[in-house]
N, C-alpha and C positions, 0 to 999 in steps of 0.2 A: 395200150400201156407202153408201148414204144419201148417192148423185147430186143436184148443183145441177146446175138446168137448162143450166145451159153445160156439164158437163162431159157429160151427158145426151147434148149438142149434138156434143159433140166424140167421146164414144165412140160414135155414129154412123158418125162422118167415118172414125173408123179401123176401125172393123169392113168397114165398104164397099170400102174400100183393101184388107186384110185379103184377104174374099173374091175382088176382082178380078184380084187378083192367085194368089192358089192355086187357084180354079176352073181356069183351065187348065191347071196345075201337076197339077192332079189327074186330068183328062181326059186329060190325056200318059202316064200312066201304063202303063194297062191295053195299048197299043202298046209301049210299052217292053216292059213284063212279055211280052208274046207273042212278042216280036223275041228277049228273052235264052230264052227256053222254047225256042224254035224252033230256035236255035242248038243252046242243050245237049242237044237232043235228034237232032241231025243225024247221021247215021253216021256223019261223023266231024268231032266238031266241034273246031271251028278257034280256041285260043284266044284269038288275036287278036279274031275277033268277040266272044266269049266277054266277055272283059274288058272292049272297047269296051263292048258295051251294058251289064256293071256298072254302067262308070263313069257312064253317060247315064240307071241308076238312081240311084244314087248323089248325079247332081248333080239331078236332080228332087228328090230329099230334100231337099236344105240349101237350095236355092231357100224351099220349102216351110218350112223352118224358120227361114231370114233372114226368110219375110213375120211371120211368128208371133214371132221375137224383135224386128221393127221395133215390129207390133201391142202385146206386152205393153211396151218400151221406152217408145212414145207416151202409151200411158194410163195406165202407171205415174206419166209426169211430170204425169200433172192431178192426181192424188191428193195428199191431203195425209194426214200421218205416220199415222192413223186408220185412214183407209181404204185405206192403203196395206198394212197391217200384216193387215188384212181381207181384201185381194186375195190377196195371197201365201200366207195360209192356203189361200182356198179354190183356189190353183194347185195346192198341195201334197197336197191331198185328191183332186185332177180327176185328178193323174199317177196316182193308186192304182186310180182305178176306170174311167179313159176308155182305151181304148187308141189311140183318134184323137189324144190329145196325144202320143204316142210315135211320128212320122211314122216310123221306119224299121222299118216293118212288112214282111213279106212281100207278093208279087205275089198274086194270087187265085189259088187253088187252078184247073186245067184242068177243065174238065164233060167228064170222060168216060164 
């Protein structure tokens, strides 16, 4: 994208933001994911609980996805019409081959 050191400066600023903010987002997860498993697997489960912990997946996702649409919103606006046109290429190419940019993934499969 052929970065001036300010922008260098400031796409630091919001990667750090970025991470600070979905590291724990992400760590909440794997509890989540064991609370709805636990549930649906209950003799008789209750869908009450059921749906509660969807939802407390669900809103872990879009957490996850407001920091990422803040991140791409911020550094979008340092770029100019160039490298902007550069960025959104290669956003369009990361969707095809990452499946980390598709935050509504499934829980982790059980180790049984």
């Amino acid at each position: 994208l052929h970065l001036s050191a300010d922008q260098s400066t400031q796409l630091i600023g919001f990667y750090n933001t970025l991470q600070s903010t979905v590291e724990p987002l992400r760590a909440a997860r794997p509890p989540l994911c064991t609370q709805l498993l636990a549930d649906i697997s209950a003799s008789s489960p209750q869908s009450s609980a059921v749906g509660a912990d969807s939802i407390s997946l669900y809103d872990n996702k879009q957490q996850i996805v407001g920091a990422r649409e803040a991140f791409d919103t911020s550094f979008s606006g340092i770029l100019n019409s160039d490298q902007l046109a550069a960025y959104d290429a290669l956003k369009a190419l990361s969707r095809l081959t990452d499946p980390e940019i598709n935050v509504i993934g499934d829980c982790p499969r059980p180790a049984n």
